[in-house]
C-alpha positions, 0 to 999 in steps of 0.5 A: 751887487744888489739892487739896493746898492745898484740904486745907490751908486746910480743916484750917487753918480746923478749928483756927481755928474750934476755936481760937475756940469755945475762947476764945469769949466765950458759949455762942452764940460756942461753937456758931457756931465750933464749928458751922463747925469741923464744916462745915469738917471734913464739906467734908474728908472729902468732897474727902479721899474723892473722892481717888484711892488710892495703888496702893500703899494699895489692895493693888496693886503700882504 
């Protein structure tokens, strides 16, 4: 898996489970999903951070 697909599938699954908590039935559904929204969120920012930057967004000319 690449990590371009790797940030799509975790951003797809944040707005799933938000969607979820949104809808859930009882406060318990609430905070299962919205629990997973924010686990799901914590993995992204990790892989988003072990990304290289851009020459072009470091203040470096390519």
């Amino acid at each position: 898996m690449t990590v371009e697909s790797d940030i799509e599938y975790l951003s797809r699954r944040i707005e799933e489970e938000r969607e979820k908590a949104e809808h859930a039935d009882n406060p318990a559904g609430y905070r299962i999903h919205t629990d997973f929204a924010r686990e799901y969120e914590r993995r992204l920012q990790a892989l988003i951070a072990d990304q290289p930057v851009p020459a072009s967004m470091n203040g470096h000319v390519a």
